[in-house]
Structure formats: C-alpha cells, structure tokens
MARLUM-243758 format. One line per field, with one value per residue (C-alpha): x, y, z; residue in one letter. Coordinates in steps of 0.5 Angstrom, whole numbers, plus 500, padded with zeros to 3 digits. Layout:
u = c(X ...)
v = c(Y ...)
w = c(Z ...)
residu = c(A ...)
***
This chain:
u = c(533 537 537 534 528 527 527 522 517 519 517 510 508 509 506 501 502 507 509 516 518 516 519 526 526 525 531 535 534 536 542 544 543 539 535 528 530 534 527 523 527 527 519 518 522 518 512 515 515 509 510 507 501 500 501 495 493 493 490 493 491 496 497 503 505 500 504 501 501 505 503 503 500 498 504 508 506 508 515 514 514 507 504 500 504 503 495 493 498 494 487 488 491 484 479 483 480 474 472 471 475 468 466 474 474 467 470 477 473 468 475 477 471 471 479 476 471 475 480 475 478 475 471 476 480 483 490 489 485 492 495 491 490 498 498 493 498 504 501 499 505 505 511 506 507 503 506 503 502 501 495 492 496 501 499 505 507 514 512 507 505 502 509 510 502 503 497 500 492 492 487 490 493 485 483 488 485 479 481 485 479 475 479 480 473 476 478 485 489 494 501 506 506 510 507 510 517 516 520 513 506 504 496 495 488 486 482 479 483 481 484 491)
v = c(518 524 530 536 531 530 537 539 533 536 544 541 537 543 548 544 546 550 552 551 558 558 551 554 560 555 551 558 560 552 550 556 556 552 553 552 548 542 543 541 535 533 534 529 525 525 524 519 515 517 521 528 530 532 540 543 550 555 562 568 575 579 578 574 567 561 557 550 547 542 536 531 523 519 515 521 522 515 517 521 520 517 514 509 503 505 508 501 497 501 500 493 492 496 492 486 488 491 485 478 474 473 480 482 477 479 487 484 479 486 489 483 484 491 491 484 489 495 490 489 482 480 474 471 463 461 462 469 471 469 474 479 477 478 484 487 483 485 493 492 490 483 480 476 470 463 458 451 445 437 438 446 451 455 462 465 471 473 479 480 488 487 486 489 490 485 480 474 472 470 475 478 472 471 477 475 468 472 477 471 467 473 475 468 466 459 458 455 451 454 450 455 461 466 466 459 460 458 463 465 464 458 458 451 453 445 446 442 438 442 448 447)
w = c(495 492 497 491 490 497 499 494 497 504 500 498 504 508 502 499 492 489 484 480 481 488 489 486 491 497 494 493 500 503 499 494 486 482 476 474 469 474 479 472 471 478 478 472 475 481 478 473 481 482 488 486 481 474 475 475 472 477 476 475 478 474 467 466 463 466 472 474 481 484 489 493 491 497 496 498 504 506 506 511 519 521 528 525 527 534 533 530 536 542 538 537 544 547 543 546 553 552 547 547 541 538 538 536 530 527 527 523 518 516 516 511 507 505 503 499 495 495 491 486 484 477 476 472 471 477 474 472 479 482 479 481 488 488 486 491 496 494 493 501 503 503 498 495 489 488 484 482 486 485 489 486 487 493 495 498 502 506 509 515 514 521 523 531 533 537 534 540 540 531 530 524 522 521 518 513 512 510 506 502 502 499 493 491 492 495 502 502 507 511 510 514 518 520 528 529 526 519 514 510 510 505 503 498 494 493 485 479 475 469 473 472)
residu = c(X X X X X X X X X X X X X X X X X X X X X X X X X X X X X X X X X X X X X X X X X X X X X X X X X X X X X X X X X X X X X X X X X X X X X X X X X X X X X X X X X X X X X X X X X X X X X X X X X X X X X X X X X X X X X X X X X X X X X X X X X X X X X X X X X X X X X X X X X X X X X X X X X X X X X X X X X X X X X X X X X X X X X X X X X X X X X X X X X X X X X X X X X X X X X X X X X X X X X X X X X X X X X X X X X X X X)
***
C-alpha cells in the first residue's frame, strides 16, 4: 500500500476519527509538508477501497466552516497485527481436551448454521445459489468457484482460511461440509481434500436433469 495512505490508516486506528485538518497535521509532524488537498485524494482513495467510512459531520463549538470526521471500516482493521489466529489455534486445542468429538463437532455444525444463516443465500435456481455461495466463500477467504459436471455440478475452494489451526482430527473440515451443505440446500460429495494431499477441496453437488 503506498506509505501517505498507510500512515493516515495508522492515524485513525490510533484516533478513532479525524478530521482532514487533523490528519494533515499529523502527517506534517511525521514526514513533512503535505497538503490538505493530497490527504483528500488519499482519503477518497481509501474509501473507494473500502477501508474508511463516508465522513461524517462533525459539531462545531466555534463558529467557523463545518468539518467532517474520518473513520476506520471493519475491513481496515484487518490489516492490522491481530492475535486471532493463535486465539482461535489455543480454543480449538482446549475444546479438543475437554470435549468428546461429539460434543466438539455439534459446537462447530452450530457454528456452520449460524454463518449459513448470517449469509442469507436466497432460495433461488440451483445455478444462480452457486454464485451466491461463492461469493459468500470467496469473501471469507475460501478462493471459491463452481463449474458444471457431467453428473451435477463442481464446487471448488483452493484455500483453506483455517490453514495452521491444527484441526489434525478434521473437525473443521466438517464444519465446512455443514456450512456448504447449508448454503446450497443440498448435501454434496466430497471429491478432494486438502488434508489428504489433494491441491483443492472439490465438492460434486449431484442435481435433477432439469437443473443443469
């Protein structure tokens, strides 16, 4: 990412909010001369990629020209250094220990159901709830896509987002059956999986004649 629009995400991760006239002076006192006019064009930029929010008005306790607020999305808050991966890695390990397998794969299927239904995958033609199935995957991480089959139809994904969680018992792999199986309304057949040394994770959604 070029290094003004990364210095302005670093400025409102640490602010909150702010204002352009705020964000120039913090930008004056890091790395010199700069115009409000340049953090504008970076700012736009920014929100074009989705990273910081529309501005928004902020209130005045002297008079003086209206100035609108700045903020970070969601989205950009990823970018920056998290612990997730090593939060989500140390419970998945403690539910492995305190838990049966049972009892650990009804927590993840409930997991499953809940992202199938924040998903809100319409109940359209098979064809049509492939593409929005994809979608949902590749948001997620997934590095989805589907393509037609002699028997039905290939659901592919070629990245595992749980990649170093050290699911070695496959109850990830599980949850994703679930979820798949939820958003599409059909259950599939697995084809191939990453855990056994396949290059991607293949699932054939067998369908009707009158499907395809």
């Amino acid at each position: 990412m070029q290094e003004t629009r990364r210095l302005i995400l670093d400025i409102l991760r640490r602010r909150s909010h702010a204002t352009v006239d705020e964000i120039v002076d913090e930008l004056q006192r890091r790395r010199g001369s700069i115009t409000a006019v340049t953090v504008r064009h970076h700012l736009m930029r920014l929100q074009e990629d989705g990273l910081i929010t529309s501005p928004e008005l902020k209130r005045r306790s002297s008079p003086g020209r209206p100035q609108y607020v700045y903020a970070l999305t969601e989205k950009a808050k990823d970018l920056f250094p998290n612990n997730y991966q090593r939060l989500a890695a140390s419970l998945l390990t403690e539910l492995q220990k305190q838990l049966p397998k049972d009892s650990i794969n009804v927590i993840l299927e409930g997991v499953a159901d809940t992202m199938a239904h924040e998903a809100v995958v319409p109940n359209l033609p098979l064809v049509d709830r492939l593409d929005a199935v994809v979608d949902y995957l590749n948001q997620n991480g997934y590095e989805a896509n589907w393509e037609r089959a002699d028997d039905g139809f290939l659901l592919t994904t070629s990245n595992c987002p749980y990649h170093g969680l050290g699911d070695e018992s496959g109850t990830l792999c599980q949850m994703d059956m679930r979820l798949i199986s939820s958003l599409l309304g059909i259950v599939p057949r697995r084809i191939t999986h990453v855990s056994d040394g396949d290059a991607t994770c293949s699932y054939l959604i067998p369908v009707m004649t009158n499907e395809h």
